[in-house]
N, CA, C and O of each residue as an XYZ file, in Angstrom:
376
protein
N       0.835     -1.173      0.000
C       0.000      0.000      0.000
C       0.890      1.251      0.000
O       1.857      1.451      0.735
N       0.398      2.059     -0.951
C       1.282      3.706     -1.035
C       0.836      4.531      0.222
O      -0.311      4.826      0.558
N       2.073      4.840      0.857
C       1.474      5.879      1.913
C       1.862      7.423      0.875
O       2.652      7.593     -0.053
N       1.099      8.146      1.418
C       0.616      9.762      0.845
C       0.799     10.519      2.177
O       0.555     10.303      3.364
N       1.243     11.328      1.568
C       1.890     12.521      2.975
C       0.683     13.209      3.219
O      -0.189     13.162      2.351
N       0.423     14.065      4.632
C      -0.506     14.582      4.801
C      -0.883     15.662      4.063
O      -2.048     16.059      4.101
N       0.246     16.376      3.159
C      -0.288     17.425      2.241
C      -0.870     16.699      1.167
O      -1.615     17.567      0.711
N      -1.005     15.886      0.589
C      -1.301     15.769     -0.542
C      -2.682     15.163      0.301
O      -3.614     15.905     -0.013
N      -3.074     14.297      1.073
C      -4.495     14.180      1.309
C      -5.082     15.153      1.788
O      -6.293     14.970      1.669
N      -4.806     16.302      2.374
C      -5.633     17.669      2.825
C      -5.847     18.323      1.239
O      -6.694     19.164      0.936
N      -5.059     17.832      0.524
C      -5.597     18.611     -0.854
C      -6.158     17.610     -1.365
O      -6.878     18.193     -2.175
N      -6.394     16.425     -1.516
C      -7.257     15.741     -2.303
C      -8.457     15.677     -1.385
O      -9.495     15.617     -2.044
N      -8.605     15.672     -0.400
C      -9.847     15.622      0.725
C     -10.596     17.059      0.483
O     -11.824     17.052      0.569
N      -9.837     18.463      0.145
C     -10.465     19.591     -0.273
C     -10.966     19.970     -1.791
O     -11.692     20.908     -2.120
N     -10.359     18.954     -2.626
C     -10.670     18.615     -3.863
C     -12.102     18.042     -3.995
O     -13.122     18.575     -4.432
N     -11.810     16.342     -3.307
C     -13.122     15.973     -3.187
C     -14.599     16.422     -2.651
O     -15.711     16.186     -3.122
N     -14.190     17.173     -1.469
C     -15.759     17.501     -0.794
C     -15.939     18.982     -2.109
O     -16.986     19.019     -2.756
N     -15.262     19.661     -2.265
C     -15.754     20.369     -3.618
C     -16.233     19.709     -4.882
O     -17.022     20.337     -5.588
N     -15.916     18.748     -5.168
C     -16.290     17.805     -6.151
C     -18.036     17.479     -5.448
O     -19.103     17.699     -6.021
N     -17.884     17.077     -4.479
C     -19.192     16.325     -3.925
C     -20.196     17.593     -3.990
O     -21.324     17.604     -4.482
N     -19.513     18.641     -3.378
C     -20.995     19.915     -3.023
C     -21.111     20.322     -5.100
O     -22.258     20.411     -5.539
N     -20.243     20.467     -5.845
C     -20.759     20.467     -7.134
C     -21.757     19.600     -7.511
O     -22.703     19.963     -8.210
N     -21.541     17.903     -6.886
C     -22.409     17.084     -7.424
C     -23.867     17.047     -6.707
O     -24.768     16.250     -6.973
N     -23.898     18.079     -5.746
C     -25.160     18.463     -5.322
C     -25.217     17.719     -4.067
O     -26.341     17.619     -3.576
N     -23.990     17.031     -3.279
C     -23.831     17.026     -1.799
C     -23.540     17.804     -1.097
O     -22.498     17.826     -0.441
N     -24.454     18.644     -1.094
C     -24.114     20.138     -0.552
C     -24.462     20.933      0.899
O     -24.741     22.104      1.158
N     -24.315     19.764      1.681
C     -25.360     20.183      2.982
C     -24.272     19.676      4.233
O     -23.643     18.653      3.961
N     -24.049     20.196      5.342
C     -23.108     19.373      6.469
C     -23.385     17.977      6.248
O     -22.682     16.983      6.068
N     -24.714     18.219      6.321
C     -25.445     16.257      7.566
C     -24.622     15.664      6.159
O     -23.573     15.041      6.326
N     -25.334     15.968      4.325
C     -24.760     14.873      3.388
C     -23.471     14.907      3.200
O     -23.139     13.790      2.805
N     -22.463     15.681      3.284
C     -21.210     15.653      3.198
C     -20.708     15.236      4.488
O     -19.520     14.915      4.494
N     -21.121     15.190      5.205
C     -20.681     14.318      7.132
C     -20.913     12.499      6.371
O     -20.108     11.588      6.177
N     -22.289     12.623      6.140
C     -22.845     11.297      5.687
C     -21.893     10.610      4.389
O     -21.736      9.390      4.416
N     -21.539     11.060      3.752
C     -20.568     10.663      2.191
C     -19.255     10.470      2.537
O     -18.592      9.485      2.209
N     -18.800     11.561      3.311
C     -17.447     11.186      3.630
C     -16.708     10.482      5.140
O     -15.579     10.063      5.397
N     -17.689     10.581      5.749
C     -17.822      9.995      6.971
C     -16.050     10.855      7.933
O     -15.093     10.293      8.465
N     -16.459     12.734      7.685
C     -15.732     12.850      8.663
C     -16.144     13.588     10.003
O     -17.325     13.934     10.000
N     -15.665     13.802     10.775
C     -15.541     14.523     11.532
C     -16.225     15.792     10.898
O     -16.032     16.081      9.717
N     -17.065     16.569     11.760
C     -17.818     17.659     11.793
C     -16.625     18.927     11.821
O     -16.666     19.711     10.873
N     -15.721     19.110     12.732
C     -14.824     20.139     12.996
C     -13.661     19.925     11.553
O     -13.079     20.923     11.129
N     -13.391     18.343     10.807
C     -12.475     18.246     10.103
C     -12.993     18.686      8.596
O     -12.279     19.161      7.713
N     -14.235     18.447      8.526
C     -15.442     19.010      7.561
C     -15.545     20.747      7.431
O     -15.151     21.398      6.464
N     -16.145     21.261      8.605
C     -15.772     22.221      8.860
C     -14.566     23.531      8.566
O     -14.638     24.738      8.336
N     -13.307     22.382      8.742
C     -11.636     23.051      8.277
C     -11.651     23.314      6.713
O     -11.234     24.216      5.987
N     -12.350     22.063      6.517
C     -11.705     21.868      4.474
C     -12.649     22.707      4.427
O     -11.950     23.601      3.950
N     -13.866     23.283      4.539
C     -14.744     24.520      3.393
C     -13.999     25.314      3.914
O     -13.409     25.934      3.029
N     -13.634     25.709      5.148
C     -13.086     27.029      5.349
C     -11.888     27.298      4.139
O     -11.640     28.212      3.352
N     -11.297     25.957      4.463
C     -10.030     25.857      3.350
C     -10.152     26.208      1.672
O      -9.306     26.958      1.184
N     -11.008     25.758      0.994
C     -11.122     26.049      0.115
C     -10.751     26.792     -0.840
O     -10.544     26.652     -2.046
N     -10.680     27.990      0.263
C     -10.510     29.614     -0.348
C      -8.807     29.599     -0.614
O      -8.179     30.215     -1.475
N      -8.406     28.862      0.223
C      -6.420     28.398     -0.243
C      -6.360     27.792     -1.435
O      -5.175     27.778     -1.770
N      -7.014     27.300     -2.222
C      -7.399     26.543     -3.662
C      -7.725     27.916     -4.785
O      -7.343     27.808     -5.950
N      -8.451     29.180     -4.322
C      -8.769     29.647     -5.116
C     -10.475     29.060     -5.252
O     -11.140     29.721     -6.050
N     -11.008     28.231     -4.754
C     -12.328     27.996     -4.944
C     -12.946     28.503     -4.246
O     -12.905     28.403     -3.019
N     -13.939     29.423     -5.160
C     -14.670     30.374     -4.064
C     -16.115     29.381     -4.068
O     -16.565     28.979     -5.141
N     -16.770     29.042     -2.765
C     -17.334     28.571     -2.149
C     -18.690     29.423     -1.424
O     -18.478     30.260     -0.546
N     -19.745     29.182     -1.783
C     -21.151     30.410     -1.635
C     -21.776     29.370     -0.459
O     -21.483     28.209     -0.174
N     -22.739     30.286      0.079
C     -23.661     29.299      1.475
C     -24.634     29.999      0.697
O     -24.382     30.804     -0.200
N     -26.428     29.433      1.333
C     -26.716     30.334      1.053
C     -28.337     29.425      2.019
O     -28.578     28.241      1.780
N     -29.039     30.078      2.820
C     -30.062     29.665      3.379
C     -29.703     29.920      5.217
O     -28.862     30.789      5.446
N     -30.231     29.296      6.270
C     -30.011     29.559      6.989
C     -29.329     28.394      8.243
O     -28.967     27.314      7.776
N     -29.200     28.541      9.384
C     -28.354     27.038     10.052
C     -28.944     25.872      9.652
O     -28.389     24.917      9.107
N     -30.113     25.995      9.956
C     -30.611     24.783      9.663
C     -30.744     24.471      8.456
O     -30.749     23.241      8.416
N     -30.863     24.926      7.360
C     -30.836     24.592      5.978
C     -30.253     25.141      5.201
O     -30.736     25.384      4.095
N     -28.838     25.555      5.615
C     -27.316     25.495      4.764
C     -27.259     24.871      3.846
O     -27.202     23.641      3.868
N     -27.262     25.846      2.426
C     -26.326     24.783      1.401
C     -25.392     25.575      0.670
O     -25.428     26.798      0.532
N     -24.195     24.432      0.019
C     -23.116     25.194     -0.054
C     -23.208     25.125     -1.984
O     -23.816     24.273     -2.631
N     -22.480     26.186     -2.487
C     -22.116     25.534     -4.278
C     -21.247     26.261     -4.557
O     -21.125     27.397     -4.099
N     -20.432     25.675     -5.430
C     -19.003     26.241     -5.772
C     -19.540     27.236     -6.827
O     -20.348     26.975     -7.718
N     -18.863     28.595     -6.533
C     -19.314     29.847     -7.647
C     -17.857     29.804     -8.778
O     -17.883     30.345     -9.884
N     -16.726     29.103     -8.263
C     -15.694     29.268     -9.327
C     -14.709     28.052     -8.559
O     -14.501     27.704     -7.397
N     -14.163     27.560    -10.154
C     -13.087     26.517     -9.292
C     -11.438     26.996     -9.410
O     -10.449     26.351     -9.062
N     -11.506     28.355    -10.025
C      -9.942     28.525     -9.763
C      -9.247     28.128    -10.802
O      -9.841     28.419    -11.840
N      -8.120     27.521    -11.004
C      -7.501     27.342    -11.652
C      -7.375     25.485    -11.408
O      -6.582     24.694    -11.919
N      -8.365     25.277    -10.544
C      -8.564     23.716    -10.543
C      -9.628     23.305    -11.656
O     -10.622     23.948    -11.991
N      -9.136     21.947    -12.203
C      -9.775     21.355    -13.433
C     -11.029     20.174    -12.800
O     -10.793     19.132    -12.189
N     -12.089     20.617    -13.098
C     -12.808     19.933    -12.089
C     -13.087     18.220    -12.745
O     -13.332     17.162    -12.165
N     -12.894     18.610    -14.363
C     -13.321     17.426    -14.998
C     -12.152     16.477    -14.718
O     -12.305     15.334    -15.149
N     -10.833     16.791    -13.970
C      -9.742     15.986    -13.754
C     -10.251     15.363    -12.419
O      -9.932     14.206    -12.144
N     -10.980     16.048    -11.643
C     -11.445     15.335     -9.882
C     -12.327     14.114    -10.668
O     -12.160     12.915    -10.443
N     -13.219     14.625    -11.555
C     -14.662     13.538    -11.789
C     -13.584     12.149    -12.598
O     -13.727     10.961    -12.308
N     -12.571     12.666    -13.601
C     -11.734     11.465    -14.039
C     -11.190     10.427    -13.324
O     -11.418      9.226    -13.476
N     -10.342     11.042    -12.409
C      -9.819     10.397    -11.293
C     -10.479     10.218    -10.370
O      -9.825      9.503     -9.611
N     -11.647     10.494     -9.851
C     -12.153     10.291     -8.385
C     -11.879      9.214     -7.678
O     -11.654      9.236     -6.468
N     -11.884      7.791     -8.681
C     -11.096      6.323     -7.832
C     -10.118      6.793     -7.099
O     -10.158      6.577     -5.888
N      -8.931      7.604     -7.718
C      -7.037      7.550     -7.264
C      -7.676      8.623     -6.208
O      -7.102      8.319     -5.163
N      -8.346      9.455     -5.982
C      -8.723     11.076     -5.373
C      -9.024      9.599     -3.941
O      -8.328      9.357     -2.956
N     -10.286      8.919     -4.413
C     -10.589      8.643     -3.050
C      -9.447      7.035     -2.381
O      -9.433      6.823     -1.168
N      -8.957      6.482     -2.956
C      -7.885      5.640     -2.754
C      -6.599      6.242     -1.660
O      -6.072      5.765     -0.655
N      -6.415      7.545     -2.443
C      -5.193      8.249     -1.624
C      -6.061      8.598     -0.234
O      -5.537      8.419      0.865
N      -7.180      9.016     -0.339
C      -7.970      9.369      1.047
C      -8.791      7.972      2.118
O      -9.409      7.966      3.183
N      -8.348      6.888      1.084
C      -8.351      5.513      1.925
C     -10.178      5.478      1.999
O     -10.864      4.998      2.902
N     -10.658      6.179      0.687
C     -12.116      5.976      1.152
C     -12.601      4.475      0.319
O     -11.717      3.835     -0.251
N     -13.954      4.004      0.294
C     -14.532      2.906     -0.174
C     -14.331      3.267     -2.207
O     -14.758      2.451     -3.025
């Protein structure tokens, strides 16, 4: 098994949950539920985002938060949807 340094999974883990809220997993509970993390570690990566250049919109209220990517930056999004196997492999997901 390839081990992956922690930078490269904090960027493929901020890759992916942007990938997911594009694909319309766009809510805490479904992105808690999909990726099965931690609320506070969930929490870090949207904040993070904005280190990508992906600007990241909310828009409703606590209880019915949802998030959608308004721009991806200079990230290629059709390269996350290509790869998503190797994206979620390096992040040790199913």
């Amino acid at each position: 098994m390839t081990m992956h340094s922690k930078t490269k999974k904090s960027y493929y883990r901020r890759l992916y949950v942007a990938y997911l809220i594009d694909s319309g997993v766009n809510t805490v509970p479904l992105l808690i539920e999909t990726t099965d993390m931690p609320k506070r570690t969930l929490q870090d990566t949207l904040a993070a985002l904005a280190e990508l250049d992906i600007l990241l919109e909310s828009e409703g209220g606590t209880k019915n938060l949802t998030y959608q990517i308004s721009n991806w930056g200079a990230i290629n999004k059709k390269w996350i949807k290509n790869n998503l196997q190797h994206v979620k492999n390096v992040l040790q997901l199913a």
